[in-house]
C-alpha positions in Angstrom: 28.8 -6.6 23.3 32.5 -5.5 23.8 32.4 -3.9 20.7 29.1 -2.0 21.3 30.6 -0.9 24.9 33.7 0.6 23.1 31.8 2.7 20.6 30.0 3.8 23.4 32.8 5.0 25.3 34.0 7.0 22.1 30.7 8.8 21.0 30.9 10.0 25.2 34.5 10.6 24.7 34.1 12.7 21.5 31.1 14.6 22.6 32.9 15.5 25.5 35.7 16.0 23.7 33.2 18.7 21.2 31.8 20.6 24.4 35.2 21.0 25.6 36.1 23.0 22.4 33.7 25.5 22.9 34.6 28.4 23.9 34.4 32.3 23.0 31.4 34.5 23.5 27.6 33.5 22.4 25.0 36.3 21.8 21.5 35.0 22.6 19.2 38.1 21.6 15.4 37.8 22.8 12.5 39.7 24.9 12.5 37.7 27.4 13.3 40.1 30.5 11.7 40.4 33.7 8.8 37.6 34.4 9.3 36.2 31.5 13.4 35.8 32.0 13.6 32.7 34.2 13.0 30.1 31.8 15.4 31.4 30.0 18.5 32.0 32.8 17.7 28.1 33.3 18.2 27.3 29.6 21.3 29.7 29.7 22.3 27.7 33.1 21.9 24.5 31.1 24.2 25.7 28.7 27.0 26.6 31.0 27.1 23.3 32.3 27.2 21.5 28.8 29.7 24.1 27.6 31.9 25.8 30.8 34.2 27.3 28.5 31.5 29.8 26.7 30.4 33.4 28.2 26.9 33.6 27.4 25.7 37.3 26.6 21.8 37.4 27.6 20.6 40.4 25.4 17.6 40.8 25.6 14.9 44.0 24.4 12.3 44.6 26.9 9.1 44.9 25.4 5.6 42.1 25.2 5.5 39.9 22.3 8.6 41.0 21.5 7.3 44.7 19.9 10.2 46.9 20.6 12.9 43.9 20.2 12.1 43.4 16.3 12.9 47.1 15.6 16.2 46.6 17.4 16.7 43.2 15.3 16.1 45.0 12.3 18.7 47.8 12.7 21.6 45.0 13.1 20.9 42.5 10.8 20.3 44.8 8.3 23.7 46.6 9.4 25.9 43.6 9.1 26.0 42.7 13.1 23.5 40.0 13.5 23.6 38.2 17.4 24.8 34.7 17.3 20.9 33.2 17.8 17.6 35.6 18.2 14.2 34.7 19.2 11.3 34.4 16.2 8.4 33.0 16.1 7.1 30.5 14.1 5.5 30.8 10.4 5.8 34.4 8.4 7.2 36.2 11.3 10.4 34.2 10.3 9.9 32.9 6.8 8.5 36.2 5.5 11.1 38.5 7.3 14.4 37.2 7.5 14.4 33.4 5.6 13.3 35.0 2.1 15.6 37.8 2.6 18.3 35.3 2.8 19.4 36.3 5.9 19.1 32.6 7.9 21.1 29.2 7.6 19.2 26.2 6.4 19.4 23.4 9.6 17.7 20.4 8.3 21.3 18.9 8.3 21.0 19.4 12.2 17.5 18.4 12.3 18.5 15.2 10.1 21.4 14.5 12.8 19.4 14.9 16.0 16.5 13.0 14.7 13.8 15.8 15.0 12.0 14.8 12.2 10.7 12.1 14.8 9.4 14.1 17.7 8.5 18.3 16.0 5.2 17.6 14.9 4.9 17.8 10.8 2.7 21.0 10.7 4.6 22.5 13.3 8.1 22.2 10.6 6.3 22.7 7.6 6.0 27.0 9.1 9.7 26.8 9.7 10.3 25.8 6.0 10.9 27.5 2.9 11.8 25.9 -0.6 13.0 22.8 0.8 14.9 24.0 3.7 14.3 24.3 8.2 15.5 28.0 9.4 14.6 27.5 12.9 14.2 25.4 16.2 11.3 25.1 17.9 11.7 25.4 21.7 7.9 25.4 23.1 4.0 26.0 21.6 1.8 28.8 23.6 -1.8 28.6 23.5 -2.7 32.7 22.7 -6.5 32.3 22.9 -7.0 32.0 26.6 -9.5 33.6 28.6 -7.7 33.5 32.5 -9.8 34.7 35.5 -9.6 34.0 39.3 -12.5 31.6 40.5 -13.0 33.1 43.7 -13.5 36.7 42.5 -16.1 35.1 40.2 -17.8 33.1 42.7 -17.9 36.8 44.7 -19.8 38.5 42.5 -21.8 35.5 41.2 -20.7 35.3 37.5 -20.5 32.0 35.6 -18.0 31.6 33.0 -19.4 32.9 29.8 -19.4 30.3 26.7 -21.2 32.4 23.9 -20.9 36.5 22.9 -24.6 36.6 24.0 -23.1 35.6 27.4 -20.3 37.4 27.5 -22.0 40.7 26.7 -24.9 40.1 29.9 -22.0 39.5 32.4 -20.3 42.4 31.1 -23.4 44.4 31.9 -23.5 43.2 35.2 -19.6 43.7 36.1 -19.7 47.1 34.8 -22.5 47.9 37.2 -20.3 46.5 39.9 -17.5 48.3 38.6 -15.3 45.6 37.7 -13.8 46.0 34.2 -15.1 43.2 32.3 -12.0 41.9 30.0 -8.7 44.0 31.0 -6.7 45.1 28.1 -3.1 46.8 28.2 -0.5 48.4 25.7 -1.4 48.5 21.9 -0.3 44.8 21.0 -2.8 43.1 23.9 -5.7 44.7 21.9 -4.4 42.9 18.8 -4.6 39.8 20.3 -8.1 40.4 21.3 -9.2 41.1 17.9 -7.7 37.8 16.6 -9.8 35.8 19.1 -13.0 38.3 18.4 -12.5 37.5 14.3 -11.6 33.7 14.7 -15.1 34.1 17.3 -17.4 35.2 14.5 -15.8 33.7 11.1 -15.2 30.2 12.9 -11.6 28.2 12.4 -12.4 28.1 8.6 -13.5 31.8 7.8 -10.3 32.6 9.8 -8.0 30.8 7.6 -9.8 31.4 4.3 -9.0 35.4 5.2 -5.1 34.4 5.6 -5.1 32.2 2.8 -6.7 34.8 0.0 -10.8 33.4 -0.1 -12.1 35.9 2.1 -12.1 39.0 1.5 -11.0 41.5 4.0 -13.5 44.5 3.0 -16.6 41.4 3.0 -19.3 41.5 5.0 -18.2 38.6 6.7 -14.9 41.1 8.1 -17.7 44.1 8.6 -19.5 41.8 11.3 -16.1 40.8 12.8 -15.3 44.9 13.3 -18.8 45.3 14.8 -18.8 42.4 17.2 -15.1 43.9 18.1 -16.9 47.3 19.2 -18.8 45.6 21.4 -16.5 43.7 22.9 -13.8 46.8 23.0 -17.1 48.8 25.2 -16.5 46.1 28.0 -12.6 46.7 28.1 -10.7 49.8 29.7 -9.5 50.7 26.0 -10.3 54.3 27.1 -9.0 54.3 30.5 -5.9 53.5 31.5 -5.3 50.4 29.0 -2.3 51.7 26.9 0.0 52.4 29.8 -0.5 48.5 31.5 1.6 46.0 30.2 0.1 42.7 30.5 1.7 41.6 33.2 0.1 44.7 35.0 -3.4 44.2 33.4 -2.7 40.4 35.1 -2.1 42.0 38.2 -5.7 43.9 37.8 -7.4 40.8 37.1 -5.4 39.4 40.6 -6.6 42.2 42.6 -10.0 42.1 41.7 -10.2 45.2 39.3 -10.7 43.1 36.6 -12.6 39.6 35.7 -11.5 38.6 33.0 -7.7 39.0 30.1 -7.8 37.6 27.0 -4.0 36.5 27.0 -1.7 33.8 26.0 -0.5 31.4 28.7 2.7 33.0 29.3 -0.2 34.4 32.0 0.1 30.9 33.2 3.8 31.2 33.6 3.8 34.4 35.5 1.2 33.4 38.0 2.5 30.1 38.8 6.1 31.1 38.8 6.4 34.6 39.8 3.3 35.2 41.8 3.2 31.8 43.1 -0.5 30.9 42.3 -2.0 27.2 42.1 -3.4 26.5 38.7 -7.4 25.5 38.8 -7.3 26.4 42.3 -6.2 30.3 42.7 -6.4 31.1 38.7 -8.7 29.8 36.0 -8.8 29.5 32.4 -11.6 28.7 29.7 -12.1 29.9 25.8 -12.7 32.8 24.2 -16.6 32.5 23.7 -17.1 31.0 20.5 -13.9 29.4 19.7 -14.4 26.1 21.8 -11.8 23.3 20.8 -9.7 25.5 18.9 -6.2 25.9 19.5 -4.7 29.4 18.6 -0.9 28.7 18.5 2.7 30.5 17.9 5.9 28.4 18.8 9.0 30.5 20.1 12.1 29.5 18.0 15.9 30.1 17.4 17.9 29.9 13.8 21.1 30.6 12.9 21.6 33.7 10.8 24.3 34.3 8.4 27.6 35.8 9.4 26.8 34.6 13.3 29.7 35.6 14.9 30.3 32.4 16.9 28.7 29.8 14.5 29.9 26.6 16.6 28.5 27.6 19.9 25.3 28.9 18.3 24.7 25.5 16.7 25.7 23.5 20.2 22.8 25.9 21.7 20.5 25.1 19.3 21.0 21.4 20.0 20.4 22.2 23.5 17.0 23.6 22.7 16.1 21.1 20.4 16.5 18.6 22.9 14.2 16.6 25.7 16.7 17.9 28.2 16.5 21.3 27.0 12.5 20.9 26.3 11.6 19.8 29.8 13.9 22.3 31.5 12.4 25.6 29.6 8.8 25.0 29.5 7.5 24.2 33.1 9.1 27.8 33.8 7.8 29.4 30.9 4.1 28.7 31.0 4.1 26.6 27.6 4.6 23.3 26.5 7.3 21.6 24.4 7.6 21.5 20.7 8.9 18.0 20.9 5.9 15.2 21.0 7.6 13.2 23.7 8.4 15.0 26.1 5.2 15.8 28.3 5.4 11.7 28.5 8.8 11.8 29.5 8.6 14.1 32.5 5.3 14.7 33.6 5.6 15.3 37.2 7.3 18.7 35.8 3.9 19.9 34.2 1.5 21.5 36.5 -2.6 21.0 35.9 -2.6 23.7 33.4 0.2 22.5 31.0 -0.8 18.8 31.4 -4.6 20.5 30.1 -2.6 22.0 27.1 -0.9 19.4 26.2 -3.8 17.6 25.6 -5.7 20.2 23.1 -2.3 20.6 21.6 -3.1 17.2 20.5 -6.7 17.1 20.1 -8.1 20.8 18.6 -8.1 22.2 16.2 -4.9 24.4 15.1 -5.3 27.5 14.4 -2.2 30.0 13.8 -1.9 33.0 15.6 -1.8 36.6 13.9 -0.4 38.7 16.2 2.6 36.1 16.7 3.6 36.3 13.4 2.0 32.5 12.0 0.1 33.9 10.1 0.6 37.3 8.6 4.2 38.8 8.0 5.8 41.3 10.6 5.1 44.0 8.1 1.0 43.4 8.4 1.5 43.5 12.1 2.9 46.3 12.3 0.4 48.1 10.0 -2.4 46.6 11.5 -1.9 49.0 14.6 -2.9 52.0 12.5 -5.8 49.8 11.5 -6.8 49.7 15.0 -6.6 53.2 15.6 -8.9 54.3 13.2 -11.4 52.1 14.1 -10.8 52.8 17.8 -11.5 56.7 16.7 -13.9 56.5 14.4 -15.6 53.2 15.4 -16.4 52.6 11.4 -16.7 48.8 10.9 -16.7 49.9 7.0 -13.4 52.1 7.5 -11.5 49.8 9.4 -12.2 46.7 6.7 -11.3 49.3 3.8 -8.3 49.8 5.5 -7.5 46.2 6.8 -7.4 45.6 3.0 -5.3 48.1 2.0 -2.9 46.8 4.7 -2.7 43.3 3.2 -2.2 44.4 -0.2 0.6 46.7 1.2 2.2 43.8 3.1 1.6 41.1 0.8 -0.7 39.2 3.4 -4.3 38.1 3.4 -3.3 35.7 0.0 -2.5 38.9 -1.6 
């Protein structure tokens, strides 16, 4: 017993002894700003406690979904001058940009000395791997597919939550008459993530991967009835009102005021109405699935790597520790609208997780998992960023034909689709 009680005392003395010794500045280079910035001042807040003797430098690139960031990334990593740690998601966004570029340090030493390969869900590492190595940390899962709305404005004007397309379309008819904008959209990357949930709608969980994976093919008939049904769905939307100049925290805000009945969104919604605009969940805001994609869970995971040349390698890897961990797990994600990566730590601290997150926790667990598109799970940043131009012309030309012609054309350019 007295020796146990000894070695004790050393392992505290010596991590003491390692958070002591850091020191210097650390670059932590991300989009979350504004609404989105308090889960990570508490992380950063964390930090300072664990590690006094570092300045943190909170750079962040305004911009959802991290858009305008990426093209900021791009310009210093590329140059030499990468930031000590940078927010990526999960899956190609990181693998096919930066890991296969050699650009990132392999962690599955760290991952092997904090024991994550016990509490990050297999699937969830396997989309931070490449050739036998782990280029990121996980810090929380979002749920993109979520269909929000406020149960009072429904109850108003007599609307039941639609569960089919056929559904959706007759209440749309009905809002529009009321002149309530049926499904609120905003800047260009909102109306990507409504086309994900319209395709994974009509193909189903399997068509949806098969087109990722190379067995469908994106100029099919199968992809012809996904542009059609998006046409459809687009003519209950404000695409062609004031939809590219609202951010989606603003199209949120139309969907608070009443303008609006429904936003396809990810629950980073949840996030901003229960921590910014102080809203109850299941009581003042709502949420339910996309028609058609019930018990599916459409995922990204936010995560932090080390790249190569980080300026200050040994306070980058002490923060990625601190993400990695319950501690940092359970202090990020009640703020942030998501839940952890880590398996155990709902069950650790749930008293932190409102109705809605305790709800996600438990599909997390029990749906199917479905990778998200426009977060970069699925398709590389290069096919995202194409894909917008894809999107216009169907937008212009409303061509179902056009826009699959050119959807393939994009993969084969980008390498994506199984291409």
């Amino acid at each position: 017993m007295k020796r146990r009680l000894i070695l004790f005392l050393m392992i505290l003395v010596l991590v003491d002894g390692v958070a002591a010794q850091q020191s210097g500045v650390l670059e932590i280079f991300s989009w979350w700003a504004g609404d989105e910035g308090p889960a990570l001042e508490a992380l950063i807040a964390l930090y300072n406690r664990h590690y006094p003797g570092v300045e943190i430098i909170n750079a962040t690139v305004t911009g959802g979904a991290g858009v305008n960031f990426r093209a900021v990334l791009k310009t210093r990593m590329l140059g030499g001058n990468p930031p000590d740690s940078f927010q990526v998601h999960a899956g190609q966004e990181l693998i096919g940009t930066w890991v296969i570029a050699n650009r990132m340090q392999d962690l599955t030493w760290l991952y092997e000395e904090e024991g994550w390969f016990d509490v990050f869900p297999q699937a969830l590492i396997d989309q931070l791997s490449y050739a036998g190595g782990i280029y990121a940390v996980p810090v929380n899962i979002h749920r993109a597919g979520v269909m929000w709305y406020i149960p009072a404005h429904l109850d108003s004007w007599g609307i039941s939550l639609p569960t089919s397309l056929d559904e959706f379309y007759a209440v749309c008819t009905r809002l529009q008459s009321l002149g309530i904008i049926p499904l609120v959209l905003g800047e260009a990357w909102t109306v990507i993530h409504l086309w994900d949930q319209v395709a994974l709608s009509v193909l189903g969980a399997d068509g949806y991967e098969a087109l990722w994976q190379g067995d469908l093919s994106p100029s099919g008939s199968e992809m012809i009835a996904v542009w059609d049904t998006f046409g459809r769905v687009l003519d209950c939307t404000n695409i062609n009102q004031n939809a590219a100049g609202l951010s989606w925290q603003q199209a949120t805000d139309l969907l608070v005021a009443g303008d609006a009945a429904f936003n396809v969104m990810g629950d980073w919604v949840a996030g901003y109405l229960s921590t910014t605009l102080r809203l109850s969940p299941g009581e003042d805001y709502g949420w339910a699935d996309f028609p058609g994609t019930a018990d599916i869970f459409t995922w990204l995971s936010d995560t932090f790597g080390l790249p190569v040349g980080a300026p200050n390698e040994a306070a980058a890897i002490a923060w990625l520790r601190l993400l990695g961990s319950l501690e940092g797990q359970n202090t990020f994600n009640p703020l942030k609208g998501s839940i952890p990566a880590r398996a155990d730590a709902v069950s650790a601290a749930p008293e932190l997780y409102n109705v809605y997150l305790q709800y996600t926790a438990g599909e997390w667990a029990s749906a199917r998992l479905i990778g998200s598109m426009m977060h970069g799970v699925v398709a590389n940043e290069r096919f995202i960023g194409d894909f917008n131009q894809v999107l216009d012309i169907y937008i212009q030309s409303r061509s179902s034909t056009g826009a699959a012609a050119a959807m393939e054309a994009v993969c084969i350019q980008a390498g994506a689709c199984g291409f």
